[in-house]
LUMVO-367296 format. One record per residue (C-alpha): x, y, z; residue in three letters; residue number from 1. Coordinates in Angstrom, 2 decimals, always signed. Layout:
<fidrens>
+---------+---------+---------+------+-----+
:       X :       Y :       Z : code : pos :
+---------+---------+---------+------+-----+
:       X :       Y :       Z :  ALA : NUM :
...
+---------+---------+---------+------+-----+
</fidrens>
This chain:
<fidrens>
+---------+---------+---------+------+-----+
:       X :       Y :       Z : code : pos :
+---------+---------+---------+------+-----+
:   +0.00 :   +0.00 :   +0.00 :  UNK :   1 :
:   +1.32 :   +2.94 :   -1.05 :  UNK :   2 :
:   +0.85 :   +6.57 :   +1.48 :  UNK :   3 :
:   -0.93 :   +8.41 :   -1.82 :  UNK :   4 :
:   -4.47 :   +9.34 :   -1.12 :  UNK :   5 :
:   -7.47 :   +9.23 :   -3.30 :  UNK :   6 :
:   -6.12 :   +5.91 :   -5.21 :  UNK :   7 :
:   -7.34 :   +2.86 :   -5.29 :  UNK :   8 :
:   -5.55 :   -0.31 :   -7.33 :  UNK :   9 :
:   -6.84 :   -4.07 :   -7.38 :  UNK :  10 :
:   -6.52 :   -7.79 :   -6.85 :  UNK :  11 :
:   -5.99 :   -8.92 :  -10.20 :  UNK :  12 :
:   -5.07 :  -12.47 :  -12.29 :  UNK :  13 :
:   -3.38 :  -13.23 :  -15.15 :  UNK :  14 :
:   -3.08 :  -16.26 :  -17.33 :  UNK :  15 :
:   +0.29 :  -14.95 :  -19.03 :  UNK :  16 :
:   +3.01 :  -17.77 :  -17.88 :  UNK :  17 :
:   +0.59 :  -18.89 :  -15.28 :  UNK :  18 :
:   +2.03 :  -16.34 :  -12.74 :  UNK :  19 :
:   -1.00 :  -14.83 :  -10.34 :  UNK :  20 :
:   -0.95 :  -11.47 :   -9.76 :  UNK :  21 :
:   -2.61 :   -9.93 :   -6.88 :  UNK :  22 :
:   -2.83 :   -6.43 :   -6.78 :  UNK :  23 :
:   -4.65 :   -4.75 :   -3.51 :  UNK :  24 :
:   -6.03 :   -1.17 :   -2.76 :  UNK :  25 :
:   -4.58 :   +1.84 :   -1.46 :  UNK :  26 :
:   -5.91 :   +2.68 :   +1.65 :  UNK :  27 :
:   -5.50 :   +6.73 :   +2.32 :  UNK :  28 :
:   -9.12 :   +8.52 :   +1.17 :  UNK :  29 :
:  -10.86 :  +10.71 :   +3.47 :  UNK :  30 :
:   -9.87 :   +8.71 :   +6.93 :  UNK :  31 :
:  -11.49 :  +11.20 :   +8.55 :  UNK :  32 :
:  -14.61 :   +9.73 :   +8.32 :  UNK :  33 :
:  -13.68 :   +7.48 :  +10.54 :  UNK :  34 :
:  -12.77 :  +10.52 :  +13.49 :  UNK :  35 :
:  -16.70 :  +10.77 :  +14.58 :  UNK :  36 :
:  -17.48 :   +8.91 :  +17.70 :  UNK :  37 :
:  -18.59 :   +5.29 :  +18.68 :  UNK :  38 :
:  -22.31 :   +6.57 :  +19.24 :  UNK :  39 :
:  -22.37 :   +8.69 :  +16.29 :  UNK :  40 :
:  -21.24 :   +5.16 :  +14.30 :  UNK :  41 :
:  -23.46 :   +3.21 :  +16.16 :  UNK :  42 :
:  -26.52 :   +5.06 :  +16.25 :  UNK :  43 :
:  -26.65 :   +6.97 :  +13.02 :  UNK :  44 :
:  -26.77 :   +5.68 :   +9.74 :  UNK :  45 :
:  -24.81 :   +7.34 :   +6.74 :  UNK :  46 :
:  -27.27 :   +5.95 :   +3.95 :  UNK :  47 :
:  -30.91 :   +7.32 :   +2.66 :  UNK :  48 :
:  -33.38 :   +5.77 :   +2.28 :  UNK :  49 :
:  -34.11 :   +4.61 :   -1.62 :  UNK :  50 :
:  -37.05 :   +5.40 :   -3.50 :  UNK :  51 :
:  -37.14 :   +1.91 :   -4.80 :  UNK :  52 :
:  -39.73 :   -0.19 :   -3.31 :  UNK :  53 :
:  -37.77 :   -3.01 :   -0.96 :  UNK :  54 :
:  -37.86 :   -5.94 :   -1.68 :  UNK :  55 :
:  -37.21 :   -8.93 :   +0.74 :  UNK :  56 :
:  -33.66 :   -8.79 :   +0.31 :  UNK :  57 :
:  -33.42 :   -5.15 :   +0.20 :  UNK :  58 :
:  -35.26 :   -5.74 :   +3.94 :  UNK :  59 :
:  -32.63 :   -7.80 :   +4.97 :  UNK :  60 :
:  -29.62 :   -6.19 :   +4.33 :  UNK :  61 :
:  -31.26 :   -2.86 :   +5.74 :  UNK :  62 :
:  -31.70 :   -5.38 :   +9.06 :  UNK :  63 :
:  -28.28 :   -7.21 :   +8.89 :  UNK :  64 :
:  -25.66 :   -4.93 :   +7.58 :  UNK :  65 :
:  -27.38 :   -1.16 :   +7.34 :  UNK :  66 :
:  -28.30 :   -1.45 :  +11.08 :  UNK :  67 :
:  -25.71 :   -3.75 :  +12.37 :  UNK :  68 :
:  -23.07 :   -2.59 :  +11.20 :  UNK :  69 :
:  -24.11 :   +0.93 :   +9.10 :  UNK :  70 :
:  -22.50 :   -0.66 :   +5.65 :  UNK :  71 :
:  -24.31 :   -0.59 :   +2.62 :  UNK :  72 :
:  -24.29 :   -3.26 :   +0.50 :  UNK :  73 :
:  -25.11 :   -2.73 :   -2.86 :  UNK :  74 :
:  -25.86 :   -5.40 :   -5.68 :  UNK :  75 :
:  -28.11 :   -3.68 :   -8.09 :  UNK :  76 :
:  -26.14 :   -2.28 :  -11.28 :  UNK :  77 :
:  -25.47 :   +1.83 :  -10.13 :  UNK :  78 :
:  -23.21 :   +4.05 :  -12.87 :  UNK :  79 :
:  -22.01 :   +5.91 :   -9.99 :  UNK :  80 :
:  -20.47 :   +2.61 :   -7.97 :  UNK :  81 :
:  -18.94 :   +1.60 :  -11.69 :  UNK :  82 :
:  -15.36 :   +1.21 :  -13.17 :  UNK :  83 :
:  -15.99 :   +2.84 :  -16.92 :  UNK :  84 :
:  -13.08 :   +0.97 :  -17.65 :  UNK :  85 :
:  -14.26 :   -2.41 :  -17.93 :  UNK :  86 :
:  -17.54 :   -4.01 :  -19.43 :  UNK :  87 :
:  -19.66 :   -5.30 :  -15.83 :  UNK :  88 :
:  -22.57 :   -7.62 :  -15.83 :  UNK :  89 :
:  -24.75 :   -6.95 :  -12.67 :  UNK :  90 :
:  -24.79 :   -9.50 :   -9.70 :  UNK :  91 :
:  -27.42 :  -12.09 :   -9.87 :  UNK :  92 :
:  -30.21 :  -11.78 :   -6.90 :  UNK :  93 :
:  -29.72 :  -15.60 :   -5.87 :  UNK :  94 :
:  -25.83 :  -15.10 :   -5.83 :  UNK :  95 :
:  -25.95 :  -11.73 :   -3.99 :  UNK :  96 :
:  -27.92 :  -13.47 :   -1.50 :  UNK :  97 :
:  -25.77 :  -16.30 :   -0.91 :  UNK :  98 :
:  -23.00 :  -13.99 :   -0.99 :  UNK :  99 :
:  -24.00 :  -11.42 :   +1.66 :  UNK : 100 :
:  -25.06 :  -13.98 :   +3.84 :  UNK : 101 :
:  -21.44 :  -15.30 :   +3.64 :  UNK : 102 :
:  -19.77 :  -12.54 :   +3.96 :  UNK : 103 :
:  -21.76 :  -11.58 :   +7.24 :  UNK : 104 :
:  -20.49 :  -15.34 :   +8.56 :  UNK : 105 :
:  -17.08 :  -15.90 :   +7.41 :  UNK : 106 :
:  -16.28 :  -11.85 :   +7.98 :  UNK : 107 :
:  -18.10 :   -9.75 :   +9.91 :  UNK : 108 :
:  -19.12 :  -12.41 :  +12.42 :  UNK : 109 :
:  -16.04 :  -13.81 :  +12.69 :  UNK : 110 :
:  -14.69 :  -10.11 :  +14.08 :  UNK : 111 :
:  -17.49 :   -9.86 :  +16.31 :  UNK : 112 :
:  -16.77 :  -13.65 :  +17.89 :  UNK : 113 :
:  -13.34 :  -12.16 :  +18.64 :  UNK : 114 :
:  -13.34 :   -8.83 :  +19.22 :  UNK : 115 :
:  -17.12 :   -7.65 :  +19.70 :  UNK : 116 :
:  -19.27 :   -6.06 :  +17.19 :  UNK : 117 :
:  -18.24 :   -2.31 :  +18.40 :  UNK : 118 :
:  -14.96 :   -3.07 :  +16.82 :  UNK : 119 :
:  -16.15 :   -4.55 :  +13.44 :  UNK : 120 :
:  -19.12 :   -1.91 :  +13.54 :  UNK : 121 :
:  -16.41 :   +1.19 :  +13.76 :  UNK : 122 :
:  -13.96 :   -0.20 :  +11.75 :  UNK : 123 :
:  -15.19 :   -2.25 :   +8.57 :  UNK : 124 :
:  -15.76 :   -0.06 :   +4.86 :  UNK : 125 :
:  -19.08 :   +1.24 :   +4.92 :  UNK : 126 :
:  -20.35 :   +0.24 :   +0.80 :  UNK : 127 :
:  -19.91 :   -3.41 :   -0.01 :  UNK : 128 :
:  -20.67 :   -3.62 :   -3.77 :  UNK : 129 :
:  -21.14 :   -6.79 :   -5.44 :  UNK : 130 :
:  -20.65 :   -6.97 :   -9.18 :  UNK : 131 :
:  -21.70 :  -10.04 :  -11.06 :  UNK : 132 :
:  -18.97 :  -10.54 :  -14.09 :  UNK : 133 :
:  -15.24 :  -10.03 :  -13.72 :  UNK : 134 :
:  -13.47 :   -6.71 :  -14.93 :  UNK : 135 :
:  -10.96 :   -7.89 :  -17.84 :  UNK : 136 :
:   -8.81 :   -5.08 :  -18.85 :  UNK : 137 :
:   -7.80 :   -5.13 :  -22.74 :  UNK : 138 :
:   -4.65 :   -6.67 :  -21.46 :  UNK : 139 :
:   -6.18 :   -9.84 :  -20.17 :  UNK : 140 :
:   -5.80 :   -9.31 :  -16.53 :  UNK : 141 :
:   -8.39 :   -9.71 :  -14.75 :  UNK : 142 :
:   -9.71 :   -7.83 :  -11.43 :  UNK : 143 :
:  -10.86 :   -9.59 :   -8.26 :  UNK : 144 :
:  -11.32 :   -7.27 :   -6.21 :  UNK : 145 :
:  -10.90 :   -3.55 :   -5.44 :  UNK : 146 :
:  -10.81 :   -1.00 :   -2.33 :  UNK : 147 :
:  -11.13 :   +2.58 :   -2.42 :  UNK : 148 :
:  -10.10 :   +4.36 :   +1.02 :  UNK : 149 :
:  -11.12 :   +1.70 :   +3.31 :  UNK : 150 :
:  -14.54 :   +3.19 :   +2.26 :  UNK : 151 :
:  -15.61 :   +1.09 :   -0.14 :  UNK : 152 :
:  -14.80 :   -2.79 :   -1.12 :  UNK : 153 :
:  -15.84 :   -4.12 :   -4.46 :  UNK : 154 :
:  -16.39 :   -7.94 :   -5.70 :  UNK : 155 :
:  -16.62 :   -9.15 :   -8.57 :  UNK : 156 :
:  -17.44 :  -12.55 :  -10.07 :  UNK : 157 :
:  -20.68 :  -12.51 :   -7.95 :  UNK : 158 :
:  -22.38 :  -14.48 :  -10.49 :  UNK : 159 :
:  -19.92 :  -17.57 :  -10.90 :  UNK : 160 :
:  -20.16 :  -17.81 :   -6.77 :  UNK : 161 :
:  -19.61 :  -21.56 :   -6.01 :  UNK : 162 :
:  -19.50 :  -22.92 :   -2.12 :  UNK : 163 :
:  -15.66 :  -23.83 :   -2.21 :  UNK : 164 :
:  -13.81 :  -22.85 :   +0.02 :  UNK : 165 :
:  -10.71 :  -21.93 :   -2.14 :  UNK : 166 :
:  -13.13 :  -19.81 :   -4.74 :  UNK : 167 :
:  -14.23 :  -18.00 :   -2.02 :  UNK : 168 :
:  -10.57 :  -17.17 :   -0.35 :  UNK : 169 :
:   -9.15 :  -16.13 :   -3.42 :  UNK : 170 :
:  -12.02 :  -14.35 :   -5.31 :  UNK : 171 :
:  -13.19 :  -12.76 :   -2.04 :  UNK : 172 :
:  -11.64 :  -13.09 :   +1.52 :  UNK : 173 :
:   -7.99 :  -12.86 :   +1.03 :  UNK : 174 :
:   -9.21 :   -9.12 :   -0.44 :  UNK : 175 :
:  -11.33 :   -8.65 :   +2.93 :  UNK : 176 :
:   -9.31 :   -9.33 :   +5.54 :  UNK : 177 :
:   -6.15 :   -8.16 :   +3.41 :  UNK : 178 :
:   -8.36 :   -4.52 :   +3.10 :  UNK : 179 :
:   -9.59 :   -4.56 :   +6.53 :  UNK : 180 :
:   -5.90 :   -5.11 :   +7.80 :  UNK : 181 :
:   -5.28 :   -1.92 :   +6.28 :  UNK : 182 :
:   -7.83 :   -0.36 :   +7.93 :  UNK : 183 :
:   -6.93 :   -1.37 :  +11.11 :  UNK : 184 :
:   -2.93 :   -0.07 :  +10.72 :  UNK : 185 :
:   -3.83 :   +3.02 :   +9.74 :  UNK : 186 :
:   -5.79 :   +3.51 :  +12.81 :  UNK : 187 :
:   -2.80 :   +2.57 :  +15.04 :  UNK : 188 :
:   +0.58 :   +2.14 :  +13.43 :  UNK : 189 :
:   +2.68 :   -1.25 :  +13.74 :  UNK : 190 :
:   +6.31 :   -1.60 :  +14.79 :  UNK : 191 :
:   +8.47 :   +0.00 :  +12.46 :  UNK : 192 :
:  +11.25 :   -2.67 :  +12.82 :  UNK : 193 :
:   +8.77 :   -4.78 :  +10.60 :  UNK : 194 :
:   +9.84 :   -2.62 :   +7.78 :  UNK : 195 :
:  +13.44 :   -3.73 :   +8.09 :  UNK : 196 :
:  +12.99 :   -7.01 :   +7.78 :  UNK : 197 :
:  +12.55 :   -7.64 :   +4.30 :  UNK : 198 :
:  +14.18 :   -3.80 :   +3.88 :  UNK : 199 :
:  +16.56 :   -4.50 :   +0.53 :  UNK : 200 :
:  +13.86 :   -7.08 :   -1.02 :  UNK : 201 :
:  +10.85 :   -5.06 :   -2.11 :  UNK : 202 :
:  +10.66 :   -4.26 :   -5.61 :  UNK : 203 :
:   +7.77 :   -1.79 :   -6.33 :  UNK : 204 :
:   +6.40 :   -1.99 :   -9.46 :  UNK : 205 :
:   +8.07 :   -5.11 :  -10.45 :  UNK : 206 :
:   +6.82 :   -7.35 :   -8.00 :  UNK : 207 :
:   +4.46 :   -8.95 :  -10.30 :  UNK : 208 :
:   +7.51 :  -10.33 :  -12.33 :  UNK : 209 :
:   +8.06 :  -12.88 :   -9.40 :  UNK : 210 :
:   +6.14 :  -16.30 :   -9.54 :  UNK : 211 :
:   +4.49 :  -16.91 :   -6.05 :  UNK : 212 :
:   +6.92 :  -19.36 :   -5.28 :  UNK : 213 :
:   +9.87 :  -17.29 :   -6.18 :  UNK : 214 :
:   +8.69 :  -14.68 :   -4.08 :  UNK : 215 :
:   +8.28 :  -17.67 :   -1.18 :  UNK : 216 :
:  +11.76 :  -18.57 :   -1.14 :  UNK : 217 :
:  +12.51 :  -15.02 :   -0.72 :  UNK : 218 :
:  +10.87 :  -14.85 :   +2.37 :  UNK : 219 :
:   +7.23 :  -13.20 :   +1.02 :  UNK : 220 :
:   +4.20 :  -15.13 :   +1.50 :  UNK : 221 :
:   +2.79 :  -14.09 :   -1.66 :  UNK : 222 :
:   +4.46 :  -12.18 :   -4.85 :  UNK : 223 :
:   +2.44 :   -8.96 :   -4.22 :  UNK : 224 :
:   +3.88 :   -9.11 :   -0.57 :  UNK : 225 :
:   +7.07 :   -7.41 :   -2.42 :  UNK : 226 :
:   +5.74 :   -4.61 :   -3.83 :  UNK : 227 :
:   +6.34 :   -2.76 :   -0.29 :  UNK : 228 :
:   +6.36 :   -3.15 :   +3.44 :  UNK : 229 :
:   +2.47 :   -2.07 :   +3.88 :  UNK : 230 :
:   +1.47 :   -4.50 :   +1.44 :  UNK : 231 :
:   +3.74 :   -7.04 :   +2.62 :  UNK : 232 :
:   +2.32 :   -6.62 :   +6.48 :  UNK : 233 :
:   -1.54 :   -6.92 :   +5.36 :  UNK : 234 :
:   -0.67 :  -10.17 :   +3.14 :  UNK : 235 :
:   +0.98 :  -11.77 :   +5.71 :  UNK : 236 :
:   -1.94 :  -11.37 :   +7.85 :  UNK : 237 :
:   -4.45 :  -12.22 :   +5.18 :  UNK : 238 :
:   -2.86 :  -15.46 :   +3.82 :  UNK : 239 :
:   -2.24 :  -17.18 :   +7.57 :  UNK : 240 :
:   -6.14 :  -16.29 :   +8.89 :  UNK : 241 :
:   -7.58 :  -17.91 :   +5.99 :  UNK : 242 :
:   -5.21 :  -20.76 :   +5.42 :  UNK : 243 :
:   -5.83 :  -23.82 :   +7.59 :  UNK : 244 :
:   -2.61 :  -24.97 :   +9.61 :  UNK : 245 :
:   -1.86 :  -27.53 :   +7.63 :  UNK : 246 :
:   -2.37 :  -24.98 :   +4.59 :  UNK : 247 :
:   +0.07 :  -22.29 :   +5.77 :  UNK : 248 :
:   +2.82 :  -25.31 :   +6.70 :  UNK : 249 :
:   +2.73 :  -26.28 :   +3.09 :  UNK : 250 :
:   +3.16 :  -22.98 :   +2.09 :  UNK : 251 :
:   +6.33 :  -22.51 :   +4.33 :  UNK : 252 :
:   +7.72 :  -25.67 :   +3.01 :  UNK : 253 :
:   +7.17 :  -24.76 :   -0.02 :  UNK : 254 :
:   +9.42 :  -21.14 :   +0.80 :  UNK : 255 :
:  +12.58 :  -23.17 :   +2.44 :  UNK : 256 :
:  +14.02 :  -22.46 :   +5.18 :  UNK : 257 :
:  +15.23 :  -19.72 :   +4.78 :  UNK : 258 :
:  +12.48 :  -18.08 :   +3.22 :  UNK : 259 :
:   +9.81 :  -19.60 :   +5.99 :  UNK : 260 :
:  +12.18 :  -18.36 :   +8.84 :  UNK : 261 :
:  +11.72 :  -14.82 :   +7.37 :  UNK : 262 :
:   +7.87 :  -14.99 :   +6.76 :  UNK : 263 :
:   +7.74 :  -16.19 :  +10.32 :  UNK : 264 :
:   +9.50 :  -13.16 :  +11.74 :  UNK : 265 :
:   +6.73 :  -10.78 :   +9.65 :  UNK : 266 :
:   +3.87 :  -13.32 :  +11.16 :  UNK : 267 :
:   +5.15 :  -13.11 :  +14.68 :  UNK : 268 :
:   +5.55 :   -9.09 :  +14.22 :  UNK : 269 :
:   +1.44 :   -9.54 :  +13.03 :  UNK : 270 :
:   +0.72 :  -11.54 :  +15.69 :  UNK : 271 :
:   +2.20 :   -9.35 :  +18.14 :  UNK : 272 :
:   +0.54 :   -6.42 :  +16.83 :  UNK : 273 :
:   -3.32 :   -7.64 :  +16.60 :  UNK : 274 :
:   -2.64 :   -8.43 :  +20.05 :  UNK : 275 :
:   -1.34 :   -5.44 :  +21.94 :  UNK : 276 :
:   -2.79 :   -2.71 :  +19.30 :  UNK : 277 :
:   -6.69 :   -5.15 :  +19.52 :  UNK : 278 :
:   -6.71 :   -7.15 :  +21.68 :  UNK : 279 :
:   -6.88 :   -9.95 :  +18.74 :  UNK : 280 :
:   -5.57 :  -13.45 :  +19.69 :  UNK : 281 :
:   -4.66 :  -14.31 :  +16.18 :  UNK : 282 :
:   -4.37 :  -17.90 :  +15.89 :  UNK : 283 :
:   -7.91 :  -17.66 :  +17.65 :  UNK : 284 :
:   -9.28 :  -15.50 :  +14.73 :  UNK : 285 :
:   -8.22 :  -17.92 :  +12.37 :  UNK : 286 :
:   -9.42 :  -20.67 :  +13.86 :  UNK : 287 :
:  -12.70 :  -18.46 :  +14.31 :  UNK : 288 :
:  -12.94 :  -18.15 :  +10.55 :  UNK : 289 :
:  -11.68 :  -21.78 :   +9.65 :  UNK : 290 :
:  -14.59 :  -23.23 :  +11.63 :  UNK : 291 :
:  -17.31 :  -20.55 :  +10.08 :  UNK : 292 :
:  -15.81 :  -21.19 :   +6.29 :  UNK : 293 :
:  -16.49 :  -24.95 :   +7.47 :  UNK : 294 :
:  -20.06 :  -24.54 :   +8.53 :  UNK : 295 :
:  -20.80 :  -22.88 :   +4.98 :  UNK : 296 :
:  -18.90 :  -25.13 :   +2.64 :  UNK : 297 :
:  -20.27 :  -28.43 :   +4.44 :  UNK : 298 :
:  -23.82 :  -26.86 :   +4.12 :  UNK : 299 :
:  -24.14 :  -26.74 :   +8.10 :  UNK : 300 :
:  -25.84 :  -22.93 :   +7.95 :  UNK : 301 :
:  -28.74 :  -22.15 :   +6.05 :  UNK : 302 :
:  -27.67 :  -19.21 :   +3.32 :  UNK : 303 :
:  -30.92 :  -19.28 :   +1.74 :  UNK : 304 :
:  -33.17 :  -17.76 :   +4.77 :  UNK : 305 :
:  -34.28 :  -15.07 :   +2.47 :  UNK : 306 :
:  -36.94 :  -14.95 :   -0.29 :  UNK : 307 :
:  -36.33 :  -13.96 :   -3.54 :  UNK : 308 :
+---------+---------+---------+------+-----+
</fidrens>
């Protein structure tokens, strides 16, 4: 992440040489928003009403996520919420529905289990926008996701929603948790030695040269992890609360030892931080969201509670 304000960049993919490249948002617009107090949140929403007539979806998410939380979460096609850049299909209802309930379980639950629904309610983006089709740019790469400010988090894809658990981490929750990491540093800083670690490594622009297991071996869990020390911090964090145990020791075999020693160091330096900046016991949060990403994969919560 860079320290620029007003920009916002993206999780992408691209098929070119089968390297994955993950691009995530810059987190710097208008945090002032964010300087009004707990009541104010908690009591006062930011949204108008529409002049739509509600339907029972539209009921719900006023219910679940306008009044919990004050987010709005939008899934009807708006110009104003649009990239002109790309060519968007709108989000299905029957996918938006599956996906918000999600989304409330894996995410915003999963916060409130650990660190009470204050927290998640002051701190989470306030517009959730679902987008059915993928953005392709005219080079082929393809966006997964994109953050503007901590303000606003955009998915995409909405429509090809499948209940697997790897579709949903990497179309959707590495992005959420990556974003909301941002969120959450920006609000109270991290120990600079964290930038030191990895100090002569990061290569900016370039990063999305590296193959993801290059970029291992150098002591990065992922290949967008390089692009700079911000970055680098929320992707560690990201990656190890949605990867199962077993998961994230693959992964470090997979870096070496030298390079899982390193991304060890940055883990401990996250773990350390969630706890004294949060109060987050981190290995509990993942365990937290390993067990709710269970329940809706196995089919053990109903996401279908609302009619269409």
């Amino acid at each position: 992440m860079t320290q620029k304000e007003n920009t916002a960049s993206t999780r992408n993919t691209t098929n070119m040489k089968e390297k994955i490249i993950v691009t995530l948002s810059t987190l710097c617009l208008a945090f002032a928003l964010f300087s009004c107090s707990d009541k104010a949140l908690d009591d006062v929403s930011v949204f108008q009403d529409s002049t739509v007539e509600p339907n029972a979806f539209d009921k719900w998410i006023h219910e679940n996520y306008v009044m919990a939380y004050n987010i709005d979460l939008k899934y009807h096609m708006e110009d104003i919420e649009s990239d002109y850049n790309y060519t968007l299909v709108p989000a299905y209802l029957d996918k938006s529905i599956q996906l918000a309930h999600i989304v409330r379980y894996c995410w915003l639950q999963a916060y409130d289990e650990v660190a009470g629904i204050n927290f998640t309610r002051k701190y989470v983006p306030k517009v959730l926008h679902f987008v059915g089709s993928p953005a392709v740019g005219r080079n082929g790469t393809m966006v997964l996701g994109t953050a503007e400010g901590g303000l606003k988090v955009t998915l995409y894809m909405v429509n090809n929603l499948k209940l697997d658990k790897d579709f949903l981490n990497y179309y959707y929750f590495l992005t959420m948790h990556h974003e909301f990491t941002h969120i959450l540093t920006h609000n109270k800083n991290y120990d600079t030695e964290f930038q030191k670690i990895s100090e002569a490594d990061y290569i900016m622009g370039d990063w999305y040269q590296k193959y993801e297991s290059d970029a291992l071996k150098e002591g990065f869990i992922s290949n967008y992890a390089m692009s700079e020390y911000n970055e680098d911090f929320a992707e560690t964090m990201a990656f190890y609360v949605v990867y199962t145990p077993d998961e994230w020791a693959l992964r470090m075999r997979m870096a070496g030892t030298r390079g899982a020693a390193i991304i060890e160091t940055k883990l401990n330096y996250v773990r350390t931080y969630m706890k004294s900046a949060w109060n987050i016991d981190l290995d509990e949060l993942r365990d937290v969201v390993q067990r709710r990403m269970d329940d809706v994969v196995s089919g053990r919560i109903n996401l279908d509670d609302v009619e269409h």
